[in-house]
C-alpha positions in Angstrom: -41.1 -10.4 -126.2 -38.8 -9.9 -123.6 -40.9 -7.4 -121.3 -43.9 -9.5 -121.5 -41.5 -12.2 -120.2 -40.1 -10.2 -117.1 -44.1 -9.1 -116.2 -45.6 -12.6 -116.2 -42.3 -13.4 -114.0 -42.7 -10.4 -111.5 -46.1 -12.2 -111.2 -45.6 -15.6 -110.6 -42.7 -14.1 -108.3 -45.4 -12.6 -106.1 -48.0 -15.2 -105.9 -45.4 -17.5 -105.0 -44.0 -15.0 -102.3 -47.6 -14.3 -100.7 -48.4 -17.9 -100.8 -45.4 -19.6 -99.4 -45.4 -16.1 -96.3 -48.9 -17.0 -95.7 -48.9 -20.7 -95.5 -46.8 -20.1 -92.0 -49.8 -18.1 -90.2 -52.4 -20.4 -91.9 -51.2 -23.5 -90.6 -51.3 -21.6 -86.8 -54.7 -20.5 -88.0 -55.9 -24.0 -88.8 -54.5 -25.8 -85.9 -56.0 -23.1 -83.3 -59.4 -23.8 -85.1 -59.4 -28.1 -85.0 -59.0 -28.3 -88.6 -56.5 -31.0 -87.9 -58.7 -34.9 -89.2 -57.7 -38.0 -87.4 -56.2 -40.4 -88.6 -58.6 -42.6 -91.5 -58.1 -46.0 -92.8 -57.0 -45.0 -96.2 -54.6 -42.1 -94.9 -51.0 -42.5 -95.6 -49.6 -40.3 -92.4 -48.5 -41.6 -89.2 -50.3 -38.2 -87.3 -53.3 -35.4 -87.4 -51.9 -32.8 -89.7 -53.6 -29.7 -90.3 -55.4 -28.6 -93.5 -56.7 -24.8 -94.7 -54.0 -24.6 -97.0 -55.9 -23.5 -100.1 -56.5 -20.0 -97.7 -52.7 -19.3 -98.4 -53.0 -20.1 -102.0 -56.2 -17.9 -102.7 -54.3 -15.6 -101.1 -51.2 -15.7 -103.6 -54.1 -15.8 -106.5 -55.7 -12.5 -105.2 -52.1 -11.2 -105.0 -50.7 -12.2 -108.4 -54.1 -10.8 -110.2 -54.0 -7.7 -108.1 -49.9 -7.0 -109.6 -50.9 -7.8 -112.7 -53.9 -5.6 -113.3 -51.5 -2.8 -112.9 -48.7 -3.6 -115.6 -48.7 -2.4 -118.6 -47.9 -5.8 -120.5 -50.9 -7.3 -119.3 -53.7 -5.2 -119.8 -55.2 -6.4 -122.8 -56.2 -9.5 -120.1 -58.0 -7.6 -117.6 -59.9 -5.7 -120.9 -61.7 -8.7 -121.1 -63.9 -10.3 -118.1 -62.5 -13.9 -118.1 -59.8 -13.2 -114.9 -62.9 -11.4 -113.3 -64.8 -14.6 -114.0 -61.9 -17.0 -112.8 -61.8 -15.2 -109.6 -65.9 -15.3 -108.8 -65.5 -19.2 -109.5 -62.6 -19.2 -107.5 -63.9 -17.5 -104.5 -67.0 -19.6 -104.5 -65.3 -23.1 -104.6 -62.3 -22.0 -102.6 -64.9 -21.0 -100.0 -66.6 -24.6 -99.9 -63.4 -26.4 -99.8 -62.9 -24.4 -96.4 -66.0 -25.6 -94.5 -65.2 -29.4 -96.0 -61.4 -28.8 -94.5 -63.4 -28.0 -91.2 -66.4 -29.7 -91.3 -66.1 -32.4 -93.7 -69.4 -31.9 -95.8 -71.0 -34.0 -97.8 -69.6 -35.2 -101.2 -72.8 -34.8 -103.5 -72.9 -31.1 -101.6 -69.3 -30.2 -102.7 -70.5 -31.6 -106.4 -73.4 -29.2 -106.7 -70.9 -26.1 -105.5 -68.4 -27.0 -108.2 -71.3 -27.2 -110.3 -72.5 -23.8 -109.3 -68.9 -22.4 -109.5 -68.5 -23.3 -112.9 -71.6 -21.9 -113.6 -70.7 -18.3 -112.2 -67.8 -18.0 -114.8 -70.4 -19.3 -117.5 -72.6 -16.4 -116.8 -69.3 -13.9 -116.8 -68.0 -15.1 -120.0 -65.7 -17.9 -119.5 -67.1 -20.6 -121.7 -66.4 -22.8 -124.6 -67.6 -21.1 -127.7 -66.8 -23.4 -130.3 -64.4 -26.0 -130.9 -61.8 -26.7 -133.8 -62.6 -30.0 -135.7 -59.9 -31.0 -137.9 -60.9 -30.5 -141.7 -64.1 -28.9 -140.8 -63.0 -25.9 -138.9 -64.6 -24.2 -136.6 -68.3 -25.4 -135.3 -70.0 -22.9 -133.1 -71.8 -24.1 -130.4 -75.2 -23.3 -128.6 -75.1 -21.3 -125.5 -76.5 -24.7 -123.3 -74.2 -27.0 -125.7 -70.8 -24.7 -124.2 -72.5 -24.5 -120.6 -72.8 -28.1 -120.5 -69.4 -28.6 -121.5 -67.7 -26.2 -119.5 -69.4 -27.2 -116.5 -68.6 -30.8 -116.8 -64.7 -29.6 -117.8 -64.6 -28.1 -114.5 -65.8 -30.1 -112.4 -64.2 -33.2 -114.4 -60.6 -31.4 -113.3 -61.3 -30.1 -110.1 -62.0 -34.0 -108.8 -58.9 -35.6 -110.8 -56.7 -33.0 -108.7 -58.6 -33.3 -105.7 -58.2 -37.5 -105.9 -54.7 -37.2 -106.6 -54.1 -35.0 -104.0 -52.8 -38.1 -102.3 -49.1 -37.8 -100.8 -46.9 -34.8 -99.5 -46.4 -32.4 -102.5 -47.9 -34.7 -105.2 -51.1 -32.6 -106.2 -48.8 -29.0 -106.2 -46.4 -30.5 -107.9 -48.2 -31.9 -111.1 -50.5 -29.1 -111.6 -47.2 -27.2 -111.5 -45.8 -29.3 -114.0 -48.7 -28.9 -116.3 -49.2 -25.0 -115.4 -45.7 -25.1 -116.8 -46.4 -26.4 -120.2 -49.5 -24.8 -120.6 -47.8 -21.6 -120.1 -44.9 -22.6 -122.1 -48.2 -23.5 -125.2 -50.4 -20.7 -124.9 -47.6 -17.5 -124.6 -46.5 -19.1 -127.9 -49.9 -18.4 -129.3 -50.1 -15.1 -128.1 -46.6 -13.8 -128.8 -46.1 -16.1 -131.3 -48.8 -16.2 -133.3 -49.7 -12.6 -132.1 -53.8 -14.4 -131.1 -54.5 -12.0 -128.3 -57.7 -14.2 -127.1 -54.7 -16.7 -125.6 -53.5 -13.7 -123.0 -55.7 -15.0 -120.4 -55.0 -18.5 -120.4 -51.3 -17.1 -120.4 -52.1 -15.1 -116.9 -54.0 -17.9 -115.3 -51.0 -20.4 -115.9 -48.6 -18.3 -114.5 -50.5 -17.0 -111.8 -51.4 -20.8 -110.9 -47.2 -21.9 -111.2 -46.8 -19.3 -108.3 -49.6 -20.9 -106.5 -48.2 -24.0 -106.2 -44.1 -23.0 -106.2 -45.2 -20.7 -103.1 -47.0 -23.8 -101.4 -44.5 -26.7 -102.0 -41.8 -25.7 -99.7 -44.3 -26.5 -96.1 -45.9 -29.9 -98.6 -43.0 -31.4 -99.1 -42.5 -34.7 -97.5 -43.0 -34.7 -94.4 -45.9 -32.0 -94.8 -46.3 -29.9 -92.0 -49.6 -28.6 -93.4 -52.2 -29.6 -96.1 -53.6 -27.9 -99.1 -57.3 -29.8 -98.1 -59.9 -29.5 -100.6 -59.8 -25.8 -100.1 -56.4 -25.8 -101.7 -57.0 -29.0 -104.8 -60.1 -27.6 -106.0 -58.9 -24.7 -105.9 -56.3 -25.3 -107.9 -58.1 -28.0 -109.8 -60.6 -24.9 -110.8 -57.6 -22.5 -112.3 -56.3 -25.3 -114.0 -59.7 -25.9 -115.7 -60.2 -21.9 -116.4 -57.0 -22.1 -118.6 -57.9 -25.0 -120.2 -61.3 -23.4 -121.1 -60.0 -20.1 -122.4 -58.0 -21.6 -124.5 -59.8 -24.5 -125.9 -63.1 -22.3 -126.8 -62.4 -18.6 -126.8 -58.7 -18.9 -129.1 -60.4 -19.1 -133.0 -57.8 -21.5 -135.0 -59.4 -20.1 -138.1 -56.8 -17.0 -137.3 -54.0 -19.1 -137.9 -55.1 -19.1 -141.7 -53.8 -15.4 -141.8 -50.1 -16.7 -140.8 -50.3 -20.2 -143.2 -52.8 -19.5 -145.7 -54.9 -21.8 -145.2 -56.8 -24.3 -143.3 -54.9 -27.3 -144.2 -51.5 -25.6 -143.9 -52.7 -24.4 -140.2 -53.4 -27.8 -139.2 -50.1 -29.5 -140.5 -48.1 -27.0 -139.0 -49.8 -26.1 -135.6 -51.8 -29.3 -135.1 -52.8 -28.1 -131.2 -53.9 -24.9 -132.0 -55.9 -26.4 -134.6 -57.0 -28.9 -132.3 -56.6 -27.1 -129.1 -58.1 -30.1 -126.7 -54.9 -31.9 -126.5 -53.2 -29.3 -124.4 -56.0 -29.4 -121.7 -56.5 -33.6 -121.9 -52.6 -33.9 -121.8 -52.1 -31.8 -118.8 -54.3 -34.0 -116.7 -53.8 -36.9 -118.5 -52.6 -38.5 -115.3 -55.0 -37.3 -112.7 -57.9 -37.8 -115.1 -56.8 -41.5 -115.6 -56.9 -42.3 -111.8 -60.3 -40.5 -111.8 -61.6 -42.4 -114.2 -59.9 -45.8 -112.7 -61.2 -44.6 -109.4 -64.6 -44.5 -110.7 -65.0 -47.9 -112.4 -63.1 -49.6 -109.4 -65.9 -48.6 -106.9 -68.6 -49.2 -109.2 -67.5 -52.9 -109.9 -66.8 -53.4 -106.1 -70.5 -51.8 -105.8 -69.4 -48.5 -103.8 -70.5 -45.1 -104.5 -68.0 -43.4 -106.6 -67.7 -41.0 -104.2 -65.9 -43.7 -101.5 -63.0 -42.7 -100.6 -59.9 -46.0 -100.9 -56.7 -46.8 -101.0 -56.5 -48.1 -104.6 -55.1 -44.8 -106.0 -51.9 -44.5 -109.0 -49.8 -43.4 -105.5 -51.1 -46.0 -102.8 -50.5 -48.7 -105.8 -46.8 -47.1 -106.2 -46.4 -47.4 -102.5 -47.8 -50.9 -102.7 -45.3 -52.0 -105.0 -42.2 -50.9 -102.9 -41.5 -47.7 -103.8 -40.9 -44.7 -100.7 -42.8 -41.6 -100.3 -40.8 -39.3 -102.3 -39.9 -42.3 -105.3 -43.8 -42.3 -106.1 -44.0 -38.7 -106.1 -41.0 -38.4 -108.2 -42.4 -41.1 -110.7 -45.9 -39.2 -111.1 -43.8 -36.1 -111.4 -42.0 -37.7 -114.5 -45.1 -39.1 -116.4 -46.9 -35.9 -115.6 -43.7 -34.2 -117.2 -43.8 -36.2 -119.9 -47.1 -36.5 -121.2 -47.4 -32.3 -120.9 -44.1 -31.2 -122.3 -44.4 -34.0 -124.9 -47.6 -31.9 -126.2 -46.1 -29.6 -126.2 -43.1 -30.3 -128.1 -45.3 -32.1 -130.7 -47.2 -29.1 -131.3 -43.9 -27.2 -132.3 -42.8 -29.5 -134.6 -45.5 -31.8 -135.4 -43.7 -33.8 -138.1 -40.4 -34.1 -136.4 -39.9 -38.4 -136.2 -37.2 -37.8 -133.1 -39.7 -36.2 -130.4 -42.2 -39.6 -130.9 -38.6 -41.1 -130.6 -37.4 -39.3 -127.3 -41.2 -39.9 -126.2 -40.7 -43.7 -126.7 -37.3 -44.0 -125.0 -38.4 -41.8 -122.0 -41.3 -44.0 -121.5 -39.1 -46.8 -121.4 -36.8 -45.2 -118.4 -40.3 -44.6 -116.7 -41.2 -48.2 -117.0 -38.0 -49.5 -115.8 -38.2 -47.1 -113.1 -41.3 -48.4 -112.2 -40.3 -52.1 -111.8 -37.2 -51.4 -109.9 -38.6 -51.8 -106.3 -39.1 -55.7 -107.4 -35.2 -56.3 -107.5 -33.1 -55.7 -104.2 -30.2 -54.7 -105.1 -27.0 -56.8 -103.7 -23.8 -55.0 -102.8 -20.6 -56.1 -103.0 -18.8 -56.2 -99.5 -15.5 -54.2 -101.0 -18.2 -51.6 -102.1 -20.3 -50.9 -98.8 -19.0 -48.0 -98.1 -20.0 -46.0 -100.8 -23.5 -46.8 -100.7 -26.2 -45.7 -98.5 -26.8 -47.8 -95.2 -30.1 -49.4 -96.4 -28.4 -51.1 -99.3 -25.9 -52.8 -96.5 -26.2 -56.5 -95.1 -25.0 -57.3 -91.6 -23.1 -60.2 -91.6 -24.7 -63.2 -90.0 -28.0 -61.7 -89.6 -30.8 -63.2 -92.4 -31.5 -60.5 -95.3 -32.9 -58.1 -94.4 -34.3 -54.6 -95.1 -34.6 -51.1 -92.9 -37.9 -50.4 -91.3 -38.8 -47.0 -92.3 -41.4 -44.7 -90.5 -44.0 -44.1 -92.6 -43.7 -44.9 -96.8 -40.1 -45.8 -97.3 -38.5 -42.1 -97.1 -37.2 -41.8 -93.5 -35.0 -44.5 -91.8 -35.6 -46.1 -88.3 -31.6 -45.5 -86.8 -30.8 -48.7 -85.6 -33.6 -51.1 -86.3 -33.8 -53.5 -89.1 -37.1 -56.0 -89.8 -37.1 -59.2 -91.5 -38.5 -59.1 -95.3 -41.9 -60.2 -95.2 -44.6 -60.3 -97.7 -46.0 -57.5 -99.4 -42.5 -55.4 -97.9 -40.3 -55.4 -101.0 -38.1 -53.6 -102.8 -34.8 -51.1 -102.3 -36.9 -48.9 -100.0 -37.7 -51.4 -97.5 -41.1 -51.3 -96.3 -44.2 -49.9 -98.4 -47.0 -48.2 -96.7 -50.3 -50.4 -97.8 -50.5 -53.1 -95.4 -50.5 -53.4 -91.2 -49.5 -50.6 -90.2 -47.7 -52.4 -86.7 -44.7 -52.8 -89.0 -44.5 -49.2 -88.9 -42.6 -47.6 -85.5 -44.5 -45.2 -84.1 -42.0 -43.2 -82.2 -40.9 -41.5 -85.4 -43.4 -38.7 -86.4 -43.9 -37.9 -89.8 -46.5 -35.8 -92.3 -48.1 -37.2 -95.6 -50.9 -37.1 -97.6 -54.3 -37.6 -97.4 
């Protein structure tokens, strides 16, 4: 096991090194061709920022393929046609995410390419061909029953990445997170469990780690460039080609060899048995703003496709927390709800991972509330804490103005509390943005 190991991390070594070498050029690329937006209402950044950085990551996906094709651990992928199939549906929606990054085109227009995408790795084999139903087994499904649900898999994943794709490094980061733990599920099924049909899904999450590793360093708050849709459906599209792969090509009936039976497969492997709650865990977060997104604009009678500033991040923001806090928090839950799978799918009947699940859930809900409560610091104890938990004497309370959402402070300048600016991170970025100084320049999110 330990070869196969050292292979898939030669590979995620290269994607990430062709990604993060290329993002340099690209963002010279993008900014000599105008793909640099201004400024919209619901944007979080203080200045134009270029986009056109999915070109670096299709790059790093072309690269990390490419190495793997020629080791010997990873043929038995590339004897089958998915990773040919992921990279025709790749090519194709990484292609209409650049002319939106340039030319902003129309949403129902980018629905019918993801549409079409998905439907080019139907045609080259990448579909659901049945799915596990607990005591039943497996139920076979028609060839326009699996189209229909592939297609709408994909292009259900590729918009909850694309609409969390909201601050500096929050999109790479939690596909990373759950690329991680779908790795870390479906090499225990092949090496494991010796099912060779989970070698794909095995490649594609490694190959989409290196993706976003390579990409994080220049997204990091503050961004100096932007994956754009070119880079979050992109990603958005992998991430959906692993969950497919795994959910309808793996047969759980082959775990009856190992257990003997069906009942004993499902008690002690309930997610291979079951294999949907790997890929609805992994974007259990961005599929829950999607879906909040959605019924927000329809009840305010907008077109689902409106863009707004009622996202999981903007309301984190609202609520007091900085920049990098939010991305940290969505990091956690995203963390928690993959690896949790994850770990429940080891041991299954273990009481003390629901336990750990509980308690960690807890620490992310306190977490959460904590921008409510300033804290107060003692005067004997002002030294060892940072400058923006300090008071000056004789001046009302009051809290550092920051330059864009919370992360960066103004030198110097303090601003009276005022409503809707809360918290230990002094001001949050939903609201007038003239409490914001404009002489510091920072990157965000769209």
């Amino acid at each position: 096991m330990g070869q196969p190991v050292r292979e898939y991390l030669l590979t995620l070594c290269v994607t990430a090194a062709v990604t993060y070498l290329l993002t340099g050029p690209v963002r010279k690329f993008a900014i000599a061709v105008g793909a640099m937006p201004e400024i919209r209402a619901r944007d979080v950044h203080r200045e134009p920022t270029p986009r056109l950085g999915g070109i670096a990551m299709f790059g790093g996906l072309c690269a990390g393929l490419l190495v793997a094709d020629h080791l010997d651990g990873l043929n038995p992928v590339f004897q089958s046609n998915e990773p040919r199939a992921l990279l025709s549906g790749a090519a194709l929606i990484w292609l209409i995410g650049v002319l939106d990054d340039k030319f902003e085109i129309d949403a129902l227009i980018k629905l019918g390419g993801q549409m079409i995408a998905a439907g080019v790795m139907v045609m080259q084999g990448l579909t659901i061909l049945w799915l596990p139903i607990p005591g039943i087994g497996s139920v076979s499904l028609t060839s326009w029953q699996g189209t229909l649900l592939t297609v709408a898999l994909v292009v259900i994943t590729i918009n909850a990445v694309n609409f969390v794709d909201g601050l500096d490094g929050l999109a790479a980061g939690m596909v990373c997170i759950a690329s991680a733990a779908f790795f870390m599920y479906a090499y225990r099924l092949w090496y494991g469990y010796g099912i060779e049909a989970a070698a794909p899904a095995t490649l594609f999450a490694a190959v989409l780690m290196g993706m976003c590793v390579g990409f994080l360093p220049h997204n990091m708050h503050p961004a100096r460039i932007f994956m754009g849709d070119s880079g979050s459906m992109l990603i958005g599209l992998v991430l959906a080609a692993g969950a497919i792969s795994i959910t309808g090509q793996v047969d759980p009936d082959a775990m009856k060899l190992n257990f003997g039976g069906t009942r004993d497969a499902t008690h002690a492997m309930l997610p291979v048995f079951i294999p949907l709650l790997m890929p609805l865990s992994i974007i259990a977060i961005p599929m829950a703003d999607l879906v909040l997104a959605i019924v927000r604009r329809t009840w305010n009678g907008q077109s689902p496709f409106a863009a707004d500033r009622g996202h999981l991040h903007h309301r984190l923001l609202e609520i007091g927390h900085s920049h990098s806090r939010a991305v940290l928090i969505m990091y956690f839950w995203s963390a928690l709800i993959a690896f949790g799978a994850v770990a429940y799918s080891v041991h299954s009947a273990s009481m003390w991972i629901v336990l750990v699940i509980v308690a960690l859930s807890a620490v992310g809900l306190v977490l959460l509330l904590l921008p409510r409560f300033a804290p107060r610091t003692p005067q004997w104890a002002e030294r060892f804490v940072p400058p923006r938990y300090r008071r000056v004497r004789g001046e009302p309370e009051t809290v550092h103005s920051l330059a864009s959402e919370g992360d960066e402070e103004v030198r110097g300048e303090r601003t009276p509390v005022a409503a809707g600016v809360s918290g230990v991170n002094g001001a949050t970025a939903i609201g007038p943005r003239s409490r914001f100084p404009d002489r510091r320049k920072t990157g965000a999110s769209r």
